[in-house]
Structures are given as C-alpha cells and as structure tokens.
N, C-alpha and C positions, 0 to 999 in steps of 0.2 A: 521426575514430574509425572500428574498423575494428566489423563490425555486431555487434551484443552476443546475446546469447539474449531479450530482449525485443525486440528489432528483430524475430529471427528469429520468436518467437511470434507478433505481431501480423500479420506477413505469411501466415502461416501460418492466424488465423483471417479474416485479410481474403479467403485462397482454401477457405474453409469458408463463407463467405459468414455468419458471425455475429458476434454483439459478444463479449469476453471476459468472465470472470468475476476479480478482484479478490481476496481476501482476503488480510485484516491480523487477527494476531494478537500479541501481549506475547511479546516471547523471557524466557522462563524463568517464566511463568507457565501454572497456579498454581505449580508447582515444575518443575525440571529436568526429571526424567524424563517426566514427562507433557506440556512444550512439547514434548520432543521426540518423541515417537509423534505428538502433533498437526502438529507440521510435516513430521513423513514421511508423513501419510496425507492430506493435504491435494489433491495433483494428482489420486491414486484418486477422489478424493471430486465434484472438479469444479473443483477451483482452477486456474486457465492461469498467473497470477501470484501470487506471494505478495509481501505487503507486512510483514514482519515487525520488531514496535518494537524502538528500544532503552530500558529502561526508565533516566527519570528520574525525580528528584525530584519539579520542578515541573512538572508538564506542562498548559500552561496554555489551551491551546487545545483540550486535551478533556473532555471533558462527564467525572460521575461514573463512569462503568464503566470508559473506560480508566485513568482517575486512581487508578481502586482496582486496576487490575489492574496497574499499572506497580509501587504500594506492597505488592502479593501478590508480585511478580518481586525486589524489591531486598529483600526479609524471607526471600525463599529464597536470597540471595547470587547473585544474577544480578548478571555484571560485563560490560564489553564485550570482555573476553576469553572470555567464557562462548559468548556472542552469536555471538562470532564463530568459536567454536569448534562450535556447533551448526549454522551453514552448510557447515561442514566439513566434518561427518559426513554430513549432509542431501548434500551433492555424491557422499558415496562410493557411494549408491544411484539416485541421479537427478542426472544432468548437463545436462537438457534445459530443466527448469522456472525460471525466471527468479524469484530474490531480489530485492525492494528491500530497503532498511535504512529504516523510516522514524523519524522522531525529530527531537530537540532537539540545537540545536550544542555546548554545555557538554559533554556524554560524552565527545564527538569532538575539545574541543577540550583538553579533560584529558586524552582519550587522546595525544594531538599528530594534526595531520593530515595531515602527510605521512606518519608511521607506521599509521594510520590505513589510509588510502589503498591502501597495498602489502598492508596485512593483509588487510583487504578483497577486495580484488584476489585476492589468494593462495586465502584460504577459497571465492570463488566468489559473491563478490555482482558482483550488475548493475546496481544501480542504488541511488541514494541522494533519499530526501526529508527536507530539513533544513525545518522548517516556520516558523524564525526567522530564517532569513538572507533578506534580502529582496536584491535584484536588484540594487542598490546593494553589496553584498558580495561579487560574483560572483570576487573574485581570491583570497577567502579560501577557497572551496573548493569552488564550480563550476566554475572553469577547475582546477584541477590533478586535478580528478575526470575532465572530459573528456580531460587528457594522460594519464591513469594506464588510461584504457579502460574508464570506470563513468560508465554515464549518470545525468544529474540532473537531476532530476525537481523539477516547480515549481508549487505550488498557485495556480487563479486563483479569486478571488472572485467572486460577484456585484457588488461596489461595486467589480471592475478597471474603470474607465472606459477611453473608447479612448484618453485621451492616454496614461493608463499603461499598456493592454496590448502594445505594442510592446515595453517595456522588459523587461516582465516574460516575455515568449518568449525573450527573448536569450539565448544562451549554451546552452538548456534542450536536453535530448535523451532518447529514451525511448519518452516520452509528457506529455502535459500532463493534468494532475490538476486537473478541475473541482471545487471545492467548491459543492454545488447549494445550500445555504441557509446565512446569514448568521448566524453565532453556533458555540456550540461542536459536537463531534461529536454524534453522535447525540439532539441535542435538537430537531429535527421532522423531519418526512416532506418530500420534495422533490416538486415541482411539476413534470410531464412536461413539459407546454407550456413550463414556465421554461425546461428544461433543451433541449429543444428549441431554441427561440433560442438559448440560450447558445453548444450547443454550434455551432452554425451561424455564429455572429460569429468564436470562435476558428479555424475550419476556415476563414476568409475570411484569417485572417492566418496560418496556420501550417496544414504539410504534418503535424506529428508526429499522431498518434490522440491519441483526447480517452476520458480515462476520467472515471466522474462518481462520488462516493462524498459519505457524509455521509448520514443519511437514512435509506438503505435498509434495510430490516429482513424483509421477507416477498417471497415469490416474486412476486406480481403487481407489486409494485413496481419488482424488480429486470426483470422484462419488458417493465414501461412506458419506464424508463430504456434499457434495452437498443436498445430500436425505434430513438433517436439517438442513441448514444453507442458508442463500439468499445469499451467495458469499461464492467463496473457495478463498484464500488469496493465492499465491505459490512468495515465492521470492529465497531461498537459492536455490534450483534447476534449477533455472534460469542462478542464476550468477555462478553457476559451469560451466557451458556450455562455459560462456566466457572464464573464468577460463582454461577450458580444449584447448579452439581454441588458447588461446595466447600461452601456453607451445606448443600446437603440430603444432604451425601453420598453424590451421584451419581456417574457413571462420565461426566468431561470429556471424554473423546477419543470416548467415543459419541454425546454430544449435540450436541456440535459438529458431527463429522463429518456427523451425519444433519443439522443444519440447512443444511452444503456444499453438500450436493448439493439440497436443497428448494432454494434460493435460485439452485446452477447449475443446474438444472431450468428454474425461472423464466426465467434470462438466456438459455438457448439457445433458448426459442419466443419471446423477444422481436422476433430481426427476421428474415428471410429474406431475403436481396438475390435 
C-alpha cells in the first residue's frame, strides 16, 4: 500500500513527540444535519482521527449509548449511502484528517464489498474497522481493502493470547486498536498499568502504533492512557453528550465539541517524548 493519511498523521504526531487523540461518533446521529456540523468541527476541536459508525441494527459489542445512538441514526434514515455521502462533503473542506469507518459487516455486506470498497475509496475514507470478521476472514475483506488502498484496522483484546496474536496482526494496517477492558464499550474505566503492558507485548510483535479506546471518559484518564499508548480512542463519552442534548434539549454540536477538546487537552499532557 502506498501511505494513506493516517499513516501520514501518525508520523506526524510521532514528530510532535505526543500520543494522538481518537474520536468515534454515529454518522447520522441524532439526525443528519447535526452529525454533520459534528463531524466538520471535530479536528478544530482536537480530534487527529476520526473513527466514525456505521449505524446497524444489532450492534452487539456496544454497551447502551452507542446501541441507542446507532437506533437515533437509522430512525433519522441514515443509510450507507448517507455515510458515505457525508465523508464526501467532510473531504470538500478538510483533505488532511483521516476517516475510519468503524462498524459491523452486514451493512457492508448488503451494501456488496467490492462496491463498497470503491465507494469508500471514492468519498475519502482511510480506514475501516469491521468488529466481526475475525482474522480467519481476512480474504472477505481485509485483503481487497489493502488492494483497494484503505487500511484495516483490527481490534485486540485483553484475552488475545500469544498463540493468537500473531494471527490477528496479519494482514492489519493503520494502526492496531487495543481494546483496554474485557466486555462491552463503555462499561468500565481502563487500568493504566494494564494498558501499559498491553500496549508493550503488542509493540514486541508489530511496528503499526497502538491506539487504546474503550473506557475513557475524562481528561485524566485519557492522560493516563496517553503516557503508553500513540492514540487515546474515546467514543461512548462522546455519544452520551448527544444523548444527553436530545432528552434535555440542548445544543449537541456544543457539548460534544467542548467535551473534544477537555478530553484532547488531557491526551496532549499525557506524554512528552
């Protein structure tokens, strides 16, 4: 592959000598127009990447906020033509900040994946997290992701043992997506020390940066995290904010944003090289 824009980010903060900051948010949540003032105000705010869903039905690996924000995005008619029409616009003012797609393979695979792929490609993403194809699937659409020039991104657990973490680096490019605690998103705080080793065994077996998400919800935390990790991942703490703006009739693109930047705040006094 030839280097993508999160190749080039990463390097970029690795000669800034700090970790990156992460944020994941629901495309089309709570409604169109308002994901998308959030995902153009996102890099102002402090975001280096964005990890932005595609809303499914099932989405079983997330705890209740993104579960309810995925069912707020497909009640406003968010489709993956939507999705991917709002990286499109998002490219025509910012070419520099790197897109993942993150999500479930059903969308992707109703959308078809080679059509998929180009479209993708086309609107300006960089990177895809499929959170159910395990490494065992990699011809169904981590290899034609790597020949199509979108890197693919692979979550590793706490419970990858070493006989499995070789298998599950394979193929992967990007970055590798630590998950710090064991269960769904945003159901506990992660453990520095854990994350520490953790991230220390994977840099033993792979050159990509290690970003760590799951957990983090407040500046100190994402500070703690930052000290080992080249990116803090933060998504559930984000999408409460919407969450909280639609029941009390607040204004989502200012609570969010202000929580951006508290939490990028956090991640840039996390480490000094």
């Amino acid at each position: 592959m030839s280097q993508t824009r999160i190749d080039r980010r990463f390097a970029a903060l690795k000669a800034e000598g700090r970790a990156g900051f992460v944020t994941f948010l629901t495309a089309g949540d709570p409604e169109p127009e308002t994901s998308m003032a959030l995902l153009r105000g996102l890099p102002a705010a402090g975001a280096d990447i964005i990890e932005l869903g595609m809303p499914f039905t099932d989405p079983m690996a997330d705890g209740p906020a993104i579960q309810a924000s995925n069912q707020r995005a497909l009640a406003a008619g968010q489709t993956m033509l939507k999705t991917l029409d709002m990286v499109r616009a998002f490219r025509e003012g910012d070419d520099e900040t790197p897109i993942v797609l993150m999500g479930y393979y059903n969308p992707v695979y109703a959308y078809g994946p080679e059509r998929f792929l180009k479209d993708a490609r086309e609107a300006g993403v960089d990177g895809l997290i499929i959170v159910d194809l395990p490494a065992e699937e990699d011809r169904e659409l981590c290899i034609p992701a790597l020949g199509a020039g979108v890197n693919f991104i692979r979550l590793l657990a706490p419970t990858t043992d070493e006989a499995r973490l070789p298998r599950v680096l394979e193929n992967i490019s990007g970055f590798v997506y630590y998950v710090s605690i064991a269960g769904i998103t945003g159901a506990a705080a992660p453990d520095a020390g854990a994350v520490a080793a953790a991230v220390s065994r994977i840099k033993a077996r792979c050159a990509l940066p290690v970003a760590v998400g799951f957990g983090v919800t407040e500046p100190d935390q994402a500070a703690a995290i930052a000290a080992h990790a080249d990116a803090v991942v933060v998504g559930s703490a984000l999408v409460r904010e919407v969450e909280n703006a639609v029941q009390n009739g607040g204004d989502a693109v200012t609570s969010v944003l202000r929580k951006v930047s508290e939490l990028a705040a956090g991640v840039r006094r996390g480490r000094t090289k």
